[in-house]
Backbone bond lengths (Angstrom), bond angles and torsions (degrees), N, CA, C in turn:
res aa  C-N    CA-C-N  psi(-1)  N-CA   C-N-CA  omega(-1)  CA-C   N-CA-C  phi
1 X - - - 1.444 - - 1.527 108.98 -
2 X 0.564 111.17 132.91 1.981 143.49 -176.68 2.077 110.66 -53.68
3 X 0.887 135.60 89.82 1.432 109.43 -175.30 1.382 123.81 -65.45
4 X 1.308 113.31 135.16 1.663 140.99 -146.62 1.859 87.95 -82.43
5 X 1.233 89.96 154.53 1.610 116.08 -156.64 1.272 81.01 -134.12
6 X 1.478 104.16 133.46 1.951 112.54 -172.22 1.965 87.76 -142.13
7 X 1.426 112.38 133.71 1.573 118.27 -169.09 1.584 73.91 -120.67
8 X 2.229 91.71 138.53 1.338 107.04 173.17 1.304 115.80 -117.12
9 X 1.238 143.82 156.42 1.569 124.15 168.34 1.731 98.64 -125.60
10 X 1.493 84.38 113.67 1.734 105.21 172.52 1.057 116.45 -89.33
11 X 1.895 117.71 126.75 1.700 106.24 169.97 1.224 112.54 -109.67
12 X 1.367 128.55 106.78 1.449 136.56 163.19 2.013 122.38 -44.98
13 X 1.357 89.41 165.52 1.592 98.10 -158.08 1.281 110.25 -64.08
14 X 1.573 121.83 1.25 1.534 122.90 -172.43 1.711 107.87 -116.87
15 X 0.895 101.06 22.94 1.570 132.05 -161.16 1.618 127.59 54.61
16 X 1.509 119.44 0.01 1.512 132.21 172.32 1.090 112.01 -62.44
17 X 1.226 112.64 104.78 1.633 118.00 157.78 1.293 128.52 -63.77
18 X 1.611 120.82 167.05 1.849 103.76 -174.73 2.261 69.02 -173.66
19 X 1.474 95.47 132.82 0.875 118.65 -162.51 2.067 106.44 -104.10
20 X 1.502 123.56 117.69 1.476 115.56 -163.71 1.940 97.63 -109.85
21 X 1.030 124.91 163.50 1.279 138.79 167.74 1.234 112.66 -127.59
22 X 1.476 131.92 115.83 1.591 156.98 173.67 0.907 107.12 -78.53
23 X 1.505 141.16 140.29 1.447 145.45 159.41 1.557 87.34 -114.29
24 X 1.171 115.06 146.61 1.537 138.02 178.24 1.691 105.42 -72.22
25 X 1.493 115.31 108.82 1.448 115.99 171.32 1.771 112.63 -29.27
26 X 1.253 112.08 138.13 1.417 126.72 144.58 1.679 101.80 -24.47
27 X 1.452 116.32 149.83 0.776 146.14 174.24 1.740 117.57 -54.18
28 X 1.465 121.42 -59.77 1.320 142.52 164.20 1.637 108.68 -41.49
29 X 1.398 111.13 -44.13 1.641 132.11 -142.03 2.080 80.92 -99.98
30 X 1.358 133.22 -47.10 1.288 119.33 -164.01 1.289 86.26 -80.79
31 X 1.439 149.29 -45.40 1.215 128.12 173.11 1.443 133.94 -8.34
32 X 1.721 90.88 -72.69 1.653 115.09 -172.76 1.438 114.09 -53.32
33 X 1.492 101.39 -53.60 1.473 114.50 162.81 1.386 127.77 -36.08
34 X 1.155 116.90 -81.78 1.564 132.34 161.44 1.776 110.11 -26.51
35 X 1.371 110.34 -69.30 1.503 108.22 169.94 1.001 122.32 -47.66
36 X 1.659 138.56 -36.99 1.294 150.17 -151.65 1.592 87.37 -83.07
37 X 1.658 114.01 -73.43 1.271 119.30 -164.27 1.892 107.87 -65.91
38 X 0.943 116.68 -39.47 2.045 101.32 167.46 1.277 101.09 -66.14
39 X 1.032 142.69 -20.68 1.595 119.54 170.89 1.660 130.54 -71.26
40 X 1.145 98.96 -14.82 1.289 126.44 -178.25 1.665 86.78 -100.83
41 X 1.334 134.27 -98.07 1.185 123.81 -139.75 1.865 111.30 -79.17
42 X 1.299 114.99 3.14 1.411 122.04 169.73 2.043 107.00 -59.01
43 X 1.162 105.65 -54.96 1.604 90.27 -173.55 1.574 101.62 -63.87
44 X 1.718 133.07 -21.02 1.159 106.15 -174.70 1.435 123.00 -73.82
45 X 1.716 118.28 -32.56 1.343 133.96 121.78 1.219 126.64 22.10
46 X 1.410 104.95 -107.84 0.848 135.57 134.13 1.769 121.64 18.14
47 X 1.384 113.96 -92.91 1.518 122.94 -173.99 1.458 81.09 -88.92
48 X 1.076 144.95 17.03 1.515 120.49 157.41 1.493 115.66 -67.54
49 X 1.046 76.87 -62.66 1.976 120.37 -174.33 1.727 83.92 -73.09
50 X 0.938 173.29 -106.07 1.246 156.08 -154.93 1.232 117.41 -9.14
51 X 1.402 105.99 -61.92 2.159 123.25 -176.18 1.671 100.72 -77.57
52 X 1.301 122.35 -0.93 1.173 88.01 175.10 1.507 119.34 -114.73
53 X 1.223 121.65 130.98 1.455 119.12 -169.07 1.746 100.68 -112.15
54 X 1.258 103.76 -170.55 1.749 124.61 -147.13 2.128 78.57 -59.00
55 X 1.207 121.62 -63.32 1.477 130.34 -157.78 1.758 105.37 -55.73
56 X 1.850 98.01 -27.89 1.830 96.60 -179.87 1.012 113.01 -96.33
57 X 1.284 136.87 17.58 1.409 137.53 -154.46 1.601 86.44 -91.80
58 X 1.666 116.96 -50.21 1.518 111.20 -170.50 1.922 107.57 -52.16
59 X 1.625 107.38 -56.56 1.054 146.27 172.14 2.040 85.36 -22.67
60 X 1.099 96.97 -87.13 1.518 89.59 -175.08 1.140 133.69 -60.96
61 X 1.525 131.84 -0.85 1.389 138.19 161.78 1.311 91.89 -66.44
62 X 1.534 125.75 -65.91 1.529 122.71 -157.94 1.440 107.27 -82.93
63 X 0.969 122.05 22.81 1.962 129.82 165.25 1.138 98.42 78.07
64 X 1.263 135.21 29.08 1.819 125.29 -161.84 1.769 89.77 -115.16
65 X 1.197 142.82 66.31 1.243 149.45 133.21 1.403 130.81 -43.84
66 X 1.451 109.93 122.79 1.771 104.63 -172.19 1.526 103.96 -45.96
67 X 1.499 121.78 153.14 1.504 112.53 151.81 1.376 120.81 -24.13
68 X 1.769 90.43 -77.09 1.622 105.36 -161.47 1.534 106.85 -41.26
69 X 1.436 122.35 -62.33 1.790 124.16 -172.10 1.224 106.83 -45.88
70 X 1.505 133.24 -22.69 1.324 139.80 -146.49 1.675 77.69 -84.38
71 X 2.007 99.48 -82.61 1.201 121.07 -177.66 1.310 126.74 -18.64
72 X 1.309 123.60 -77.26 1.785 150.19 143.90 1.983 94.31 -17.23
73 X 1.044 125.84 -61.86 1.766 111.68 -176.10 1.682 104.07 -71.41
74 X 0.670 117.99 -29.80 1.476 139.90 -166.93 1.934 103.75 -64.48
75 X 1.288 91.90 -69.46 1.785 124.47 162.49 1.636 100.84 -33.32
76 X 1.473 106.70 -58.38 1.495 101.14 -157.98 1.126 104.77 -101.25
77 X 1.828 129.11 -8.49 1.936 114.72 163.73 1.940 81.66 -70.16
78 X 1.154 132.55 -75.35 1.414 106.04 -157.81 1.542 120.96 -31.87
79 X 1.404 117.12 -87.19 1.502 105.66 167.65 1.457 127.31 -0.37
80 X 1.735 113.94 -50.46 1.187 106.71 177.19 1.211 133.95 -66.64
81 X 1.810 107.51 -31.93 1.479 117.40 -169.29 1.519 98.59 -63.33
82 X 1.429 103.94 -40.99 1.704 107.75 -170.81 1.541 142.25 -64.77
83 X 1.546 86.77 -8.97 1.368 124.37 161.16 1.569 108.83 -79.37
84 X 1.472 116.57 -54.59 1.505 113.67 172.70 1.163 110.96 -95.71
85 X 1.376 129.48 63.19 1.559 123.24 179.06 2.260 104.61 -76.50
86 X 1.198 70.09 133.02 1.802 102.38 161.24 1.975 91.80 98.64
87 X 1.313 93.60 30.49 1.651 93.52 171.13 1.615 123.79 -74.25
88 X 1.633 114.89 -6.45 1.389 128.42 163.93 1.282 113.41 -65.79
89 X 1.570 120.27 -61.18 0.989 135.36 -176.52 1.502 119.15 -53.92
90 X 1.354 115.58 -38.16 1.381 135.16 172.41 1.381 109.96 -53.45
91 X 1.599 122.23 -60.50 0.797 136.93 177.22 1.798 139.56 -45.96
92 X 1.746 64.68 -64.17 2.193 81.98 154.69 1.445 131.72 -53.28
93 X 1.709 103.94 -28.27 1.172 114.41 170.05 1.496 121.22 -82.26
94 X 1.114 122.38 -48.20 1.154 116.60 144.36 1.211 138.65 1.47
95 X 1.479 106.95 -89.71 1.593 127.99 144.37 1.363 118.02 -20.35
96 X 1.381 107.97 -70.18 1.307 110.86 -161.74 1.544 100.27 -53.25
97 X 0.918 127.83 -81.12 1.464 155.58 148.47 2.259 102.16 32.16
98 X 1.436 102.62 -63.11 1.309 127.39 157.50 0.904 131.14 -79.28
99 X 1.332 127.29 6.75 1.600 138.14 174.12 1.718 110.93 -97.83
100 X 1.160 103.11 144.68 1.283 100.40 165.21 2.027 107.36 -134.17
101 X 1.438 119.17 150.58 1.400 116.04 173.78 1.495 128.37 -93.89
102 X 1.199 156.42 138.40 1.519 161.99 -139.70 1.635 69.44 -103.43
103 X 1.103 110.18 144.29 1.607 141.36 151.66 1.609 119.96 -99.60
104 X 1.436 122.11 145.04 1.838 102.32 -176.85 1.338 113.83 -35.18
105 X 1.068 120.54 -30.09 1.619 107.87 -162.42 1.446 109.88 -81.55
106 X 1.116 142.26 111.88 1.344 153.69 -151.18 1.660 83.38 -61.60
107 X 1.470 105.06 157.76 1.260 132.63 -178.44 1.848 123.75 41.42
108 X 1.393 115.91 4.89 1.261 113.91 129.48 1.036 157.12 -152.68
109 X 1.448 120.43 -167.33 1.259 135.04 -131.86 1.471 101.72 -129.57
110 X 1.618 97.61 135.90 1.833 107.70 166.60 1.330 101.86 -120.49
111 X 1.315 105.62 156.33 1.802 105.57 172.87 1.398 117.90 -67.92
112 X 1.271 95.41 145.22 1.827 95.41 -174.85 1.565 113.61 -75.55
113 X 1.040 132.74 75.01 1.442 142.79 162.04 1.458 125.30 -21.70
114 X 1.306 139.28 157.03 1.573 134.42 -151.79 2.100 85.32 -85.52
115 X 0.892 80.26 -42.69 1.798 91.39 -170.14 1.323 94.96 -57.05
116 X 1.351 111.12 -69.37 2.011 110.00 -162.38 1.587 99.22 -76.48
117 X 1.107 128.35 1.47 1.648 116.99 157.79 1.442 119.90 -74.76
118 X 1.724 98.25 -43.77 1.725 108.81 -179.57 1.379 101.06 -59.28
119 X 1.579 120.02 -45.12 1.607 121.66 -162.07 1.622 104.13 -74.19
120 X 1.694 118.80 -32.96 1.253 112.51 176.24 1.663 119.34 -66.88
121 X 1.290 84.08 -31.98 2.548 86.68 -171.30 1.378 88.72 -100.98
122 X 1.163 160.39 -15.73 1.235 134.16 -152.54 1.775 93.28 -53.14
123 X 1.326 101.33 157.51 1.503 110.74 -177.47 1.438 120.91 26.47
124 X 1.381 113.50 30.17 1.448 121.67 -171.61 1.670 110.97 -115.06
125 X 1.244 142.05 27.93 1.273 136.61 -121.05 1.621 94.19 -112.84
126 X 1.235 122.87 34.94 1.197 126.17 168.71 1.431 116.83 -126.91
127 X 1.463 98.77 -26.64 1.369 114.65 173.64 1.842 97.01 -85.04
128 X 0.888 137.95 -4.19 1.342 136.50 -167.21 1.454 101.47 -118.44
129 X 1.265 101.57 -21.40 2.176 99.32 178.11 1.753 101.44 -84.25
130 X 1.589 108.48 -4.66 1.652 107.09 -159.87 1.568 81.24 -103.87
131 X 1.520 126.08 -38.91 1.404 108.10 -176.65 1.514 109.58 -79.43
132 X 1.025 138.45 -4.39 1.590 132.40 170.97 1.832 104.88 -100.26
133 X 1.016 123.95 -15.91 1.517 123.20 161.91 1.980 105.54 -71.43
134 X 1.161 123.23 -28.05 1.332 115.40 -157.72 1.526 86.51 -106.92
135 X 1.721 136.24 -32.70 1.678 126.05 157.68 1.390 106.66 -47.01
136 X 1.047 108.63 -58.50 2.155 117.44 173.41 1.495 86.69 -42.70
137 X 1.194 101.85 -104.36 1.972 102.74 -163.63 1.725 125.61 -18.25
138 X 1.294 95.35 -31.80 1.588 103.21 -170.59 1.612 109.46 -101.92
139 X 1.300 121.09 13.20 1.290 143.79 -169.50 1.868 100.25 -122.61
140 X 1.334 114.91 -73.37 1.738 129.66 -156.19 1.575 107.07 -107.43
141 X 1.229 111.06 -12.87 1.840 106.48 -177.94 1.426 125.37 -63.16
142 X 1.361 118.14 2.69 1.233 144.05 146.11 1.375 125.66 -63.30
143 X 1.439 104.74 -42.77 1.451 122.72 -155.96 2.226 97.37 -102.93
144 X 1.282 94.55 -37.34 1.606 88.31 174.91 1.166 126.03 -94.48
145 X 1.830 125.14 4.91 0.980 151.08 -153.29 1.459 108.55 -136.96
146 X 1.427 103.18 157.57 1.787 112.80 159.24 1.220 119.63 59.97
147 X 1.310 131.69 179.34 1.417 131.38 174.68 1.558 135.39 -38.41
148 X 1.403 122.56 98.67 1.298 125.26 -143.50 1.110 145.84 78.68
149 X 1.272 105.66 -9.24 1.947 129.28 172.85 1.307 127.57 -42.22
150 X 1.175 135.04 158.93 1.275 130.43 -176.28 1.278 100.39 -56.25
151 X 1.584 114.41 -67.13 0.995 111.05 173.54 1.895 142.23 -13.26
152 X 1.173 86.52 -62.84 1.486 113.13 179.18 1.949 96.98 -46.21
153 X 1.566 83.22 -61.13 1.829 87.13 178.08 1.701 119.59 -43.82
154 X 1.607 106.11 -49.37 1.333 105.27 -162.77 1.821 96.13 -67.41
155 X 1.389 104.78 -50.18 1.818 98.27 -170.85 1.392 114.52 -18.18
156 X 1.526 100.37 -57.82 1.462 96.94 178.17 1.597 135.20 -37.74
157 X 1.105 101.43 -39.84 1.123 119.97 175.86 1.988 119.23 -57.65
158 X 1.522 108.54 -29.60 0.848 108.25 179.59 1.567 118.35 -127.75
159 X 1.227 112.00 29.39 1.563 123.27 -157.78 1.298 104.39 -120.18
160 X 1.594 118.50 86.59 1.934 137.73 -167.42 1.500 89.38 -18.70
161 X 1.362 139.96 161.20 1.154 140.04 130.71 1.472 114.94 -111.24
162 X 1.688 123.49 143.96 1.312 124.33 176.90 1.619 112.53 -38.88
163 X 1.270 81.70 131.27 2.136 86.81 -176.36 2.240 89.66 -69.71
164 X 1.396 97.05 166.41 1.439 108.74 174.24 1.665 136.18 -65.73
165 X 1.809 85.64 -17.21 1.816 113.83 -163.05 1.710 92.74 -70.69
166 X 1.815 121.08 -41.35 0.762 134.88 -164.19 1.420 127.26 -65.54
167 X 1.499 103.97 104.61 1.742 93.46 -152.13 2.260 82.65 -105.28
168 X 1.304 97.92 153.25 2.030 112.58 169.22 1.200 106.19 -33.06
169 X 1.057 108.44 139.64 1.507 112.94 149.11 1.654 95.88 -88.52
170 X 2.018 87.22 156.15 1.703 132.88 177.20 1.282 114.64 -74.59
């Protein structure tokens, strides 16, 4: 199977849009990625899902998390990044790397170059967190999603279960 090509349309802060196309990393390359980023966001995870017991489980569907558990997960993704510092940069490259940019002429595309990436995000870094969320998406949305998904895993984690006291109704 062929890796899937996902087209994004980004709108920048001056309201001009400019439209990118992702090809899904090599096989070897989503690895590194994937590993890199759960290593980092596992302790936040992690001490989430630690603080929360049977009474916070509701608590955390409706975003209502103690401070402290918040704080304390919070505490330890920093620590982590700082351990992996220049993991943005890594990332972007990454991205960039599999990106390609729409040129006026509808339907194509030049590779996104170190230069015409800097010239596209400079001071753009929201429009640049939306094109590395949609390389993520078009890479792991399999993997954080749907049958067997991370996802699926974490719910558990936060999904009340009937207390024991609770006997059927007749």
């Amino acid at each position: 199977m062929a890796r899937k090509k996902v087209d994004k349309e980004i709108t920048f802060s001056d309201g001009a849009s400019r439209r990118f196309r992702t090809q899904q990393f090599k096989t070897k390359d989503a690895h590194e990625v994937l590993e890199r980023l759960l290593r980092i966001a596992a302790p936040l995870i992690g001490t989430l899902a630690t603080n929360l017991g049977e009474t916070d489980a509701e608590k955390a569907i409706a975003g209502d998390l103690s401070k402290a558990a918040v704080t304390e997960a919070f505490n330890s993704f920093a620590a982590n990044l700082m351990v992996n510092e220049g993991i943005l940069d890594w990332l972007a490259e990454k991205a960039r790397k599999c990106t390609m940019l729409e040129t006026e002429v509808e339907d194509q595309f030049v590779p996104l170059t170190l230069d015409l990436y800097d010239d596209t995000f400079a001071g753009e870094y929201g429009a640049e967190a939306q094109l590395i969320a949609s390389v993520l998406q078009a890479n792991y949305a399999s993997f954080f999603a749907g049958a067997g998904g991370l996802a699926k895993v974490a719910r558990r984690f936060v999904t009340p279960r009937p207390s024991a006291s609770t006997s059927p109704q007749e």
